[in-house]
C-alpha positions as CSV (number, residue, x, y, z in Angstrom):
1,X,0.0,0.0,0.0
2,X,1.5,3.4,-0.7
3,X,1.1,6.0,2.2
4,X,1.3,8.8,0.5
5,X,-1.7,8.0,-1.5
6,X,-3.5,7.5,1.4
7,X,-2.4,10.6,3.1
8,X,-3.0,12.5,-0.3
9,X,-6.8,10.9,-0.3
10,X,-7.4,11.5,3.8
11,X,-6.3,15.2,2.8
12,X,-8.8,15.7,-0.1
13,X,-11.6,14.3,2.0
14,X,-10.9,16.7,5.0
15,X,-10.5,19.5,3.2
16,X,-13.6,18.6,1.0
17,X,-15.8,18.3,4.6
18,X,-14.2,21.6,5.8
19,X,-15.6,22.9,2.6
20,X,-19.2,21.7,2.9
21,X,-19.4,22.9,6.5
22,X,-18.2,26.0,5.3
23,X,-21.0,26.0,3.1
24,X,-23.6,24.8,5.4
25,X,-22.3,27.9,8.1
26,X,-22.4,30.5,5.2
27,X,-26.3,30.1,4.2
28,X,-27.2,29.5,8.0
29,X,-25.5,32.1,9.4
30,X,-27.7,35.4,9.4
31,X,-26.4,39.3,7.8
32,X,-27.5,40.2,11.1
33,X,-25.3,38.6,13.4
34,X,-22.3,38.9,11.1
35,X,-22.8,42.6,11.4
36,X,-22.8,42.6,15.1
37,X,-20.1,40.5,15.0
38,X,-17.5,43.7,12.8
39,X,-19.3,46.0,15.2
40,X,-17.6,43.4,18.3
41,X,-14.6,43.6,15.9
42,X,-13.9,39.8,15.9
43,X,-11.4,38.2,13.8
44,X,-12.2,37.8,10.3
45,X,-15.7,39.2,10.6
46,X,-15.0,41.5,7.7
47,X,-14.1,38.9,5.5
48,X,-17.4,36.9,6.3
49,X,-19.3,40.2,5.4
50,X,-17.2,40.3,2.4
51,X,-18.3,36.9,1.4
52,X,-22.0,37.1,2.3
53,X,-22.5,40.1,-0.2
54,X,-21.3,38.2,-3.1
55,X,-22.3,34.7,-1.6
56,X,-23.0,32.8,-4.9
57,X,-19.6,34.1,-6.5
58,X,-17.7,32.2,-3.2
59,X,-20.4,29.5,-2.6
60,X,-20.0,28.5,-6.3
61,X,-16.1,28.3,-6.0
62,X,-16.9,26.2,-2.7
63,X,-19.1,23.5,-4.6
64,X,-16.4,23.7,-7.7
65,X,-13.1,22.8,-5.2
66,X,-15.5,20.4,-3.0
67,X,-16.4,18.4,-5.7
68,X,-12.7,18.1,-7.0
69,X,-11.9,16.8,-3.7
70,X,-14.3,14.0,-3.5
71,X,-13.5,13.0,-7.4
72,X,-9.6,12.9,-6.5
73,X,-9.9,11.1,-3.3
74,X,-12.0,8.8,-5.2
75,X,-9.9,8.1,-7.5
76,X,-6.5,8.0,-5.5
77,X,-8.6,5.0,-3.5
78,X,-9.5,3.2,-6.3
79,X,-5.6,3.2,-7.4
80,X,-4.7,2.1,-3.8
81,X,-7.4,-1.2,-4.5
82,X,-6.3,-2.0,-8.0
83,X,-2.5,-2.4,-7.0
84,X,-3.8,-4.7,-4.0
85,X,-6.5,-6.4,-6.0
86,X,-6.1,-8.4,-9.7
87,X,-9.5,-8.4,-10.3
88,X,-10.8,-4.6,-11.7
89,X,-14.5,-5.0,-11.0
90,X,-14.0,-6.0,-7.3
91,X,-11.4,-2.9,-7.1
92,X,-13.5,-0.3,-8.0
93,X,-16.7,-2.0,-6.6
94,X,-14.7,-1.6,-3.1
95,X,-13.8,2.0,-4.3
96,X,-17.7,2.3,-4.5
97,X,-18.6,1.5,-1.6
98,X,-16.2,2.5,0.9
99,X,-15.7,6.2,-0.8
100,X,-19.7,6.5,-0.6
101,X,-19.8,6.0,3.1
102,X,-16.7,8.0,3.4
103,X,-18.3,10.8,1.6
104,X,-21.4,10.5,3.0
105,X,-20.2,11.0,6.8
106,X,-17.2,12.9,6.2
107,X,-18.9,15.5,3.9
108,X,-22.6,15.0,3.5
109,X,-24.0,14.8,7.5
110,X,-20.6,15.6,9.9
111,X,-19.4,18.7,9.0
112,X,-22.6,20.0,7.5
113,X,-23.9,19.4,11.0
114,X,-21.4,21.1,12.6
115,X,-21.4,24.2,9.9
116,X,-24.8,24.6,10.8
117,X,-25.0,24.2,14.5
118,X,-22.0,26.4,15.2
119,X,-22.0,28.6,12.1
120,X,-20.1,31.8,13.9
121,X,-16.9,29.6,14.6
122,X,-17.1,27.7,11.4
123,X,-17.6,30.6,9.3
124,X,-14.3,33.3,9.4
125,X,-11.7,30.4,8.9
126,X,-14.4,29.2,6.2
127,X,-14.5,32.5,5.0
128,X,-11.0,33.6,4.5
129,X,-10.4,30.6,2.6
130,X,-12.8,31.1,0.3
131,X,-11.8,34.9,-1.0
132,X,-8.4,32.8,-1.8
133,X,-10.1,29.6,-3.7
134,X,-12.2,32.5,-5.0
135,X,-9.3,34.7,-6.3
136,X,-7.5,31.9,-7.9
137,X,-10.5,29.7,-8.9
138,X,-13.3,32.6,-10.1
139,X,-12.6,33.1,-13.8
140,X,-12.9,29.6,-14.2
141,X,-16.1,28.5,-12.6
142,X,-17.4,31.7,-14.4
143,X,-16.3,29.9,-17.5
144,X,-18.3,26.5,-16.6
145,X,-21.0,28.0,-15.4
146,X,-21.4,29.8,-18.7
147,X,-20.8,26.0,-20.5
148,X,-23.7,24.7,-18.5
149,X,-26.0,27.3,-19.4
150,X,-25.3,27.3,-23.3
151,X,-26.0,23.4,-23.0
152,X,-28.9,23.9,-21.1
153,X,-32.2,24.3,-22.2
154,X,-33.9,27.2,-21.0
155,X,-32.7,30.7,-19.7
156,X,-29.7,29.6,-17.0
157,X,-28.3,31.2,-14.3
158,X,-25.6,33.9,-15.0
159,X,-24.1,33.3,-11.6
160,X,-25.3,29.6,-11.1
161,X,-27.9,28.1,-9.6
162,X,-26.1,27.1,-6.8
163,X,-27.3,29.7,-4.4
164,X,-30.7,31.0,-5.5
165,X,-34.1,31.6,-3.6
166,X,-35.0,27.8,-4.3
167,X,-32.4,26.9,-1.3
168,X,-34.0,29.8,1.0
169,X,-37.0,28.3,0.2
170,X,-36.1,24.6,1.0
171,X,-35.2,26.3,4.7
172,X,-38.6,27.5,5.2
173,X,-39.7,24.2,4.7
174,X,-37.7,22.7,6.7
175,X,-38.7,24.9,9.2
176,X,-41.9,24.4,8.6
177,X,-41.5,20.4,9.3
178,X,-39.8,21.4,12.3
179,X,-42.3,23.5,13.9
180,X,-40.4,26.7,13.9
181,X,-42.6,28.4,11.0
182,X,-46.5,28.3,11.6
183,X,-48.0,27.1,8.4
184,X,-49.8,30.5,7.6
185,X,-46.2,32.0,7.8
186,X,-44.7,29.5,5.6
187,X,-47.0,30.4,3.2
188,X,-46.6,34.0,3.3
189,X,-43.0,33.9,2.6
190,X,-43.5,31.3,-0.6
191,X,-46.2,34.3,-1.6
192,X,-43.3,36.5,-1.2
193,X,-40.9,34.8,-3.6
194,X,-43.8,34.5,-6.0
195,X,-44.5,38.0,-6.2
196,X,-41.5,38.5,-8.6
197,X,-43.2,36.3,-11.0
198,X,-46.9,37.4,-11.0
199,X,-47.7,40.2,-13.2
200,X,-50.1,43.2,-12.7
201,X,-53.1,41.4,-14.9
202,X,-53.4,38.5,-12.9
203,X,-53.8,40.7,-10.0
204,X,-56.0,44.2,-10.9
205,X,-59.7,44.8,-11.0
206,X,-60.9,44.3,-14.5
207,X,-62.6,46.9,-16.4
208,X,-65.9,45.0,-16.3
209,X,-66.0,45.7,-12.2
210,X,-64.8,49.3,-12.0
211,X,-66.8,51.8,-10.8
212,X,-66.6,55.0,-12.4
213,X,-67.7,58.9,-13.5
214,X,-67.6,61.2,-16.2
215,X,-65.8,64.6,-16.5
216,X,-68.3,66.4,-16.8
217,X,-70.5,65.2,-13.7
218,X,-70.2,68.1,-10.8
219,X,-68.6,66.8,-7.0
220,X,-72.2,66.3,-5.7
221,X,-72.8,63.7,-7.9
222,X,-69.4,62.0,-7.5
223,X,-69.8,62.2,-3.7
224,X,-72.8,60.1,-4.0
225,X,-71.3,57.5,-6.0
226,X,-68.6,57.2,-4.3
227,X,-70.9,57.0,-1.1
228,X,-73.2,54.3,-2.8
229,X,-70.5,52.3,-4.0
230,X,-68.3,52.6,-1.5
231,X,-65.0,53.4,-2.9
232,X,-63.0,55.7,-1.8
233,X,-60.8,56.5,-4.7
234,X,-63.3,56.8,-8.3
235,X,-61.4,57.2,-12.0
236,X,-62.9,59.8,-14.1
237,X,-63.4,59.1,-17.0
238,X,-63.5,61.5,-20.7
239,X,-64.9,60.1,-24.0
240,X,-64.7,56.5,-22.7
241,X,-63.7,54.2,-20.1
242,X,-60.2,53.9,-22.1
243,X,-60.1,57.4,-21.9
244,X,-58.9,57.8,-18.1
245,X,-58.1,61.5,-17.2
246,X,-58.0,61.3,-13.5
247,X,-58.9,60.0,-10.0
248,X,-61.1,61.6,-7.3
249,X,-60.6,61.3,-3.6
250,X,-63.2,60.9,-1.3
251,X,-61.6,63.3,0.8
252,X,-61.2,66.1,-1.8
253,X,-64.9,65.5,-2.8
254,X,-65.9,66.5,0.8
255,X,-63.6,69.5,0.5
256,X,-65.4,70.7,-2.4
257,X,-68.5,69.7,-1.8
258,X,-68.8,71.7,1.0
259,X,-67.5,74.6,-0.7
260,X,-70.1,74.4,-3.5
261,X,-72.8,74.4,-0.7
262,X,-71.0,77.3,0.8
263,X,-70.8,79.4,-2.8
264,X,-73.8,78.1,-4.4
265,X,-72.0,77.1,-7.7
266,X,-71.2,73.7,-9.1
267,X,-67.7,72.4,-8.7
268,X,-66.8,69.7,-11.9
269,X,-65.3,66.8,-11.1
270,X,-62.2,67.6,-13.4
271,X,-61.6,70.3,-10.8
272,X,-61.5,68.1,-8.0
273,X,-59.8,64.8,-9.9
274,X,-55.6,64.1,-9.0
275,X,-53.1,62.8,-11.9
276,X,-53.7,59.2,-12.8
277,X,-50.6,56.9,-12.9
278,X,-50.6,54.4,-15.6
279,X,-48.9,50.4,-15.8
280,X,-48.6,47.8,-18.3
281,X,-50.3,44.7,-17.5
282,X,-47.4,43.3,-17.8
283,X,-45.3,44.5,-15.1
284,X,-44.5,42.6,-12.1
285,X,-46.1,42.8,-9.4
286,X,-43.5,43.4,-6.6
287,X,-41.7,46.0,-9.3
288,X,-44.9,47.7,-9.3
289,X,-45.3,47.8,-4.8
290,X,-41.9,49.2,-4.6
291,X,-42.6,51.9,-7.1
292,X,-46.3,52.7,-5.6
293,X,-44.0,52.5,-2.1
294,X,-41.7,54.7,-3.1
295,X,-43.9,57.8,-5.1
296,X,-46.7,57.8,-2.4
297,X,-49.7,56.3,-5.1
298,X,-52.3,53.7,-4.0
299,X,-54.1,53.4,-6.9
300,X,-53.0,52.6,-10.9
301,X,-54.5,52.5,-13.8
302,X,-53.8,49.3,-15.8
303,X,-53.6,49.8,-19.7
304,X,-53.3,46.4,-22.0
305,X,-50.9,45.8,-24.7
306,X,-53.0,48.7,-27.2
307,X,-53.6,51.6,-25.0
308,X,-56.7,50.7,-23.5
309,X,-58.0,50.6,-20.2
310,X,-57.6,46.9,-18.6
311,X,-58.6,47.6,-15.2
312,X,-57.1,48.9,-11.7
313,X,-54.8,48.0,-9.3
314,X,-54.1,48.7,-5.6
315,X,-51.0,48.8,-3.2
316,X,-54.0,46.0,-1.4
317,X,-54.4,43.7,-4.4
318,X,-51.0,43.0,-4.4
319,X,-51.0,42.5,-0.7
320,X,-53.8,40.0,-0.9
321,X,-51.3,38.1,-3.1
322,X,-48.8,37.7,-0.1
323,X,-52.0,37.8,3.3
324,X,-54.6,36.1,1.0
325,X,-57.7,37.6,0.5
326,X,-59.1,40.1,2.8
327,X,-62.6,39.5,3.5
328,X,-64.8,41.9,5.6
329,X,-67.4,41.2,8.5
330,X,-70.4,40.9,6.1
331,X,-69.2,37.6,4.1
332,X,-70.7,34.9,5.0
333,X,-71.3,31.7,4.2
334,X,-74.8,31.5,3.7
335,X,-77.1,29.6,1.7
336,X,-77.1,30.7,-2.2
337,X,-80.7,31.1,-2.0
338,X,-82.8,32.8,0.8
339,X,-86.6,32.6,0.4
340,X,-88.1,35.4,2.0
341,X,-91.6,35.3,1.2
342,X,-93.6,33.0,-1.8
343,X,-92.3,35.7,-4.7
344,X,-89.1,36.9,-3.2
345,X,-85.9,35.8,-2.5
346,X,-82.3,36.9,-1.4
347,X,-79.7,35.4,-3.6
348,X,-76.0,35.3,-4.5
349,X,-74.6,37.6,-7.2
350,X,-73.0,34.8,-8.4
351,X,-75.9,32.3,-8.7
352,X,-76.4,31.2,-12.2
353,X,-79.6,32.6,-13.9
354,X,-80.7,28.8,-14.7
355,X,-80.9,27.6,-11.4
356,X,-82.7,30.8,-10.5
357,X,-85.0,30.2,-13.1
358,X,-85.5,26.5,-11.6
359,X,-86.0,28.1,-8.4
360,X,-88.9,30.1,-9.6
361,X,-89.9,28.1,-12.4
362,X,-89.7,30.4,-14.9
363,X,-87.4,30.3,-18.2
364,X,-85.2,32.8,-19.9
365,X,-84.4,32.7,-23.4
366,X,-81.1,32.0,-25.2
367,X,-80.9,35.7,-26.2
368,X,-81.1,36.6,-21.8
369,X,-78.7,34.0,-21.5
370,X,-76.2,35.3,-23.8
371,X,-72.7,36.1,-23.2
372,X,-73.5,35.8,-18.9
373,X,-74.1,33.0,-16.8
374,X,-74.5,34.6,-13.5
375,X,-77.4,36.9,-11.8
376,X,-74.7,39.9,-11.0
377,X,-73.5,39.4,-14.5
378,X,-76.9,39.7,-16.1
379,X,-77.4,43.0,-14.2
380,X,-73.9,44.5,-15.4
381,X,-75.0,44.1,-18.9
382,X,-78.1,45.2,-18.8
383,X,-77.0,48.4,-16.9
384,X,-74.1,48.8,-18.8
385,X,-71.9,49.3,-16.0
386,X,-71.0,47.9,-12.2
387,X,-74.3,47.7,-10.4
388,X,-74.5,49.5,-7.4
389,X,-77.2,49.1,-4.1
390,X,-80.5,49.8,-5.4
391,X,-80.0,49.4,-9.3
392,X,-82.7,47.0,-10.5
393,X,-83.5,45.4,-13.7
394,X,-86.4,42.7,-15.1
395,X,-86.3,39.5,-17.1
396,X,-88.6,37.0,-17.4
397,X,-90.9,38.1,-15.1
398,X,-88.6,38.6,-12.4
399,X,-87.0,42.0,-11.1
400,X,-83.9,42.1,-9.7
401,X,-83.0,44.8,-7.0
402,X,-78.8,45.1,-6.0
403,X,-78.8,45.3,-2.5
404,X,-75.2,45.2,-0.4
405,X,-71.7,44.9,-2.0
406,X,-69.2,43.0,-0.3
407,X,-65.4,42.5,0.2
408,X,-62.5,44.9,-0.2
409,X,-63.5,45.7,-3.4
410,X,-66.7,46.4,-3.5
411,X,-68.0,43.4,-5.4
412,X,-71.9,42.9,-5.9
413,X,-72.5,40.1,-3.0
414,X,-76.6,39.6,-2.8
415,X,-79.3,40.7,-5.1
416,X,-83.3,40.7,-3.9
417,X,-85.0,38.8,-6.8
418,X,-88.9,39.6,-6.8
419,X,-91.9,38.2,-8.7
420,X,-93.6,40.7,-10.9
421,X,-97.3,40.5,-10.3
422,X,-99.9,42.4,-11.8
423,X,-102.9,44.2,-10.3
424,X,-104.8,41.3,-11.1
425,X,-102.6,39.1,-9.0
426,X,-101.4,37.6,-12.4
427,X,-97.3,36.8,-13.0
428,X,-96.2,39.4,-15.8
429,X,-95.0,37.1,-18.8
């Protein structure tokens, strides 16, 4: 047996376990403590801070040396079993099997365990050799890292995807299964990371449910929309809906509103209306919170791919995405259909108009049923806009009256569906 082969393969294993503890102590240590740690002015703090704000430049030159370690100890035990052994498939089936409980201790569970456990003393030796593997190593995991990604299919990873927000990820899960991270938080954190790849449409209002006014209505009339419908922030609106020009506040209608009462005279709401900010609707959706963050607006107009209006979109629609929905204390769960006398009934704006018509044996024809399936939808084309509390419209025999909206955002929740009965006590056909 030669020694120094068997030095030269204990060496590569060590070192190859140092480096995988290394790793393990750089993604579990937190920025926090490392800073506290420079402020404490330990020993090779700075160099861990160094590392950590580059981490997959050094954790990618960690996995590149690692790997050679374990392939070269490998191989140096496989040449220590073929000089000792005349049979070749014996050899390397010991080489097999020893190095793969070798590796699996040594590197895989030992000093991952330990990097991970005690992180803050495994880290600024860890560290400090890193920037040196780093230094001399960089330009050529660069170089095959950009190999992989030519002969992958699909986008790649300019700077691997060996540290990414799929391994942050993985340790939420694991926290979950460990009972560290409440399943309600666990979620919220995925709904985080998914943020970056939701876009604005798949979150906004659509057209057909926003509630709007025309430039030349006055502030009185605006205040009472906005008081009917319960909105506190109402687009105005020129030749069309894809004509935007504005958005009036509650608050400034108030203001005015008080002043026309004062003065006598009526106030337009294109005095009264704020700038409108407009988005594609296909921007993403955290992009979008920082910028709303950052220049103070809560509410956007979303335009599709030709200029026209698509809907709108609030800083709380794209909180939703992260908290879930946010429901108010007038959802419930009740029955879809609520019989409150022989000819009337309280139902869901989402009941579909031929189980209504079942309910009250009556029948609607293929032209009613056109293009909607569902009582509120039925009302919204018919009226030719959102229906607000108290709109009503008839078919087949039936009136229906929108009572209260519900939810954040206003959405039609129950409608009072009546019997039309003549004065002869007759059903009007």
């Amino acid at each position: 047996m030669n020694p120094i082969q068997v030095i030269l393969a204990l060496i590569f294993v060590i070192f190859a376990g140092f480096l995988a503890g290394t790793e393990a102590a750089l993604t579990s240590i937190s920025r926090y403590r490392v800073d506290e740690m420079v402020e404490a002015k330990q020993r090779g703090a700075a160099t861990v801070k160094q590392v950590l704000a580059d981490a997959p430049r050094y954790l990618n030159v960690i996995l590149f040396v690692r790997k050679a370690c374990e392939l070269t100890a490998t191989l140096l035990v496989a040449l220590i079993f073929l000089d000792h052994i005349k049979s070749q498939t014996i050899a390397l089936a010991y080489t097999v099997g020893l190095m793969l409980v070798v590796l699996y201790v040594l590197v895989g569970v030992g000093p991952r365990t330990l990097g991970k456990q005690r992180p803050e003393t495994w880290v600024r030796p860890g560290a400090r050799v890193a920037v040196m593997l780093a230094f001399i190593l960089g330009p050529v995991t660069r170089i095959l890292i950009g190999i992989g990604n030519a002969i992958t299919p699909g986008k790649g990873f300019r700077e691997g995807p060996f540290a990414s927000a799929e391994e942050l990820k993985d340790l939420v899960d694991q926290a979950r299964e460990r009972g560290l991270v409440e399943e309600d938080e666990h979620e919220m954190i995925h709904s985080v990371f998914e943020l970056g790849e939701t876009f604005v449409r798949e979150l906004m209002v659509p057209r057909t449910e926003v509630v709007w006014i025309e430039s030349d209505r006055n502030v009185r009339q605006a205040l009472s929309l906005a008081l009917r419908s319960g909105f506190s922030r109402i687009p105005v609106i020129g030749e069309s809906v894809d004509d935007i020009v504005g958005i009036v506040y509650l608050k400034d209608l108030a203001k005015r509103a008080q002043v026309e009462q004062q003065n006598g005279a009526q106030v337009p709401v294109s005095e009264a209306m704020r700038p409108a900010t407009f988005v594609p609707e296909s921007k993403a959706a955290d992009e979008l919170l920082r910028e709303m963050q950052s220049q103070q607006i809560h509410m956007a107009v979303v335009i599709d791919e030709y200029g026209g209006t698509a809907g709108l979109i609030t800083i709380e629609d794209i909180l939703e995405e992260i908290v879930g929905e946010i429901e108010d204390e007038y959802d419930t769960d009740d029955s879809a259909v609520e019989w409150l006398g022989e000819n009337r009934a309280r139902v869901f704006a989402r009941v579909h108009l031929e189980d209504l018509a079942s309910e009250f044996d009556v029948e609607f024809t293929d032209e009613q049923l056109s293009d909607v399936d569902s009582v509120g939808g039925y009302m919204a084309k018919e009226l030719g806009r959102v229906p607000l509390p108290g709109s009503h419209v008839e078919v087949g025999g039936l009136r229906f009256t929108a009572e209260r909206p519900i939810g954040r955002r206003k959405r039609l929740g129950t409608v009072l569906v009546e019997r039309l009965i003549n004065e002869e006590g007759e059903e009007n056909e």
